[in-house]
C-alpha positions in Angstrom: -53.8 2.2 -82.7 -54.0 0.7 -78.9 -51.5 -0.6 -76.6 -50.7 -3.2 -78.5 -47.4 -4.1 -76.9 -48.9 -4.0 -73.5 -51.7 -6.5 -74.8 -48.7 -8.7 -76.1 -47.6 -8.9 -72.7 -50.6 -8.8 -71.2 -52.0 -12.0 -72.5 -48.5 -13.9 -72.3 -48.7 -13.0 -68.3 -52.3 -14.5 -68.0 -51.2 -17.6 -70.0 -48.4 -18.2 -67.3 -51.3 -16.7 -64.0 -53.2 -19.5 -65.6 -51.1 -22.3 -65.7 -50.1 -21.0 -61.6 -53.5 -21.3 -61.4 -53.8 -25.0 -62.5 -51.1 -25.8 -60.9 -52.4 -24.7 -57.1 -55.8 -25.9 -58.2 -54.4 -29.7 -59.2 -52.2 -29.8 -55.8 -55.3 -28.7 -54.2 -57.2 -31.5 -55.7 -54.5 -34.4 -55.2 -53.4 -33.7 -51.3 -57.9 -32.7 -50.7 -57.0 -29.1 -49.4 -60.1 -26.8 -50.5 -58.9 -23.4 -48.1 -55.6 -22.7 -47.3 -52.7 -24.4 -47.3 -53.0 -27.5 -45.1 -49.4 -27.2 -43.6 -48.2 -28.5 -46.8 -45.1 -27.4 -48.1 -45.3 -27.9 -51.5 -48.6 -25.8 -51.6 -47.7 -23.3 -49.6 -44.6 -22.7 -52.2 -47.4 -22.8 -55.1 -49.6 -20.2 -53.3 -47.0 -17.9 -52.5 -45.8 -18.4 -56.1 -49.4 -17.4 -57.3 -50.0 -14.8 -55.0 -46.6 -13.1 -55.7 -47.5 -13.2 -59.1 -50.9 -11.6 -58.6 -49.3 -8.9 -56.0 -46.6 -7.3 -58.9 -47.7 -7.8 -62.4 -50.8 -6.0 -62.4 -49.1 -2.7 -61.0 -46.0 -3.7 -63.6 -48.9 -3.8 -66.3 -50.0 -0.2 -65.7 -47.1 1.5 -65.7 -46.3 -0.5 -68.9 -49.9 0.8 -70.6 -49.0 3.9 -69.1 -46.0 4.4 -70.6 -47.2 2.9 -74.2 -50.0 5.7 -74.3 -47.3 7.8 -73.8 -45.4 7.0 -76.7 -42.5 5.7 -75.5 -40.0 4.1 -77.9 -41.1 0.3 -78.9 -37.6 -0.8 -77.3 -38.1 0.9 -73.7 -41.4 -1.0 -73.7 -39.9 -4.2 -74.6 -37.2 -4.4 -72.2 -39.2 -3.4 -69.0 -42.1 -5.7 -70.3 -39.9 -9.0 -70.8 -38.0 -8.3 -67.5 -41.4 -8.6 -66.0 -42.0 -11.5 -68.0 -38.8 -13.2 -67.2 -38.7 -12.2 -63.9 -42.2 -14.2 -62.8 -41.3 -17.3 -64.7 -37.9 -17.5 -63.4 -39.3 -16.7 -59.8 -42.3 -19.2 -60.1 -39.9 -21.9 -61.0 -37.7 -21.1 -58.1 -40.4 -21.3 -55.6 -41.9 -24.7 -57.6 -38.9 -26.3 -57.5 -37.0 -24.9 -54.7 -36.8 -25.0 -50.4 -36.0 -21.7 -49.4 -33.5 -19.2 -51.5 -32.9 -20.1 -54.7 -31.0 -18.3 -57.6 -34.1 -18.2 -59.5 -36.4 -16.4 -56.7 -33.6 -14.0 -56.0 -33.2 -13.2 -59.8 -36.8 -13.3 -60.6 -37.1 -10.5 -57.7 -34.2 -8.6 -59.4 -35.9 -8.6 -62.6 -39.8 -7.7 -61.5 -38.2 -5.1 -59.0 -35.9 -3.7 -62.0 -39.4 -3.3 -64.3 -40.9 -1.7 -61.8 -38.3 0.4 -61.4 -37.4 1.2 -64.8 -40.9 1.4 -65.9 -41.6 4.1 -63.3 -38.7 6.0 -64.2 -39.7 6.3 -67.5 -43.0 7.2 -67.1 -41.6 10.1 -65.4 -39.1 11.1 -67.4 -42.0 10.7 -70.2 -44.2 13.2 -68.4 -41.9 15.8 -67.6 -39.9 15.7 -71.4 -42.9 15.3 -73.4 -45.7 17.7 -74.4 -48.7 15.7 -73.8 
């Protein structure tokens, strides 16, 4: 039947990697920075925001397909996918909108860490109490 959940997810994480995308791309545009970050704040918070992004959801996304082909329960998949989701959007806005620590980097950490984690584990536990 496919993965389904995991392309739900999927294609609701490249909506918000696109609109990152724009974003960096339009403050790129305004301020005339073509490589790097031109010792501009605001960008640099963008490009860390995009590159964080790009440096744990793809990872996040194979252990959720992973899992999936597995046959985990529809719930388990849910719950680590949507922290994930959460996690990133609540994170992006913090480092947006933010100077330094914020609630919402810290919590958006929590969440994409706890995914990670609880993805993982399940995989595991998936592999070692299922006949595959």
């Amino acid at each position: 039947m496919g993965l389904l959940i995991t392309a739900f997810y999927a294609s609701l994480l490249g909506l918000c990697y696109l609109y990152l995308s724009i974003v960096v791309i339009s403050v790129r545009r305004r301020e005339q920075i073509s490589l790097g970050t031109g010792d501009n704040p605001e960008l640099e918070r963008l490009n860390r925001a995009h590159g964080n992004f790009s440096e744990y959801v793809p990872i996040t996304l194979i252990l959720l397909a992973c899992l999936e082909s597995l046959g985990a329960f529809t719930w388990v998949l849910h719950v680590g996918a949507s922290a994930l989701l959460f996690g990133r959007v609540i994170h992006a806005y913090g480092l947006r909108h933010h100077t330094g620590t914020s609630w919402q980097r810290v919590a958006g950490m929590l969440l994409t860490f706890g995914a990670m984690l609880f993805l993982a584990a399940a995989n595991l536990y998936m592999i070692h109490y299922t006949v595959v």
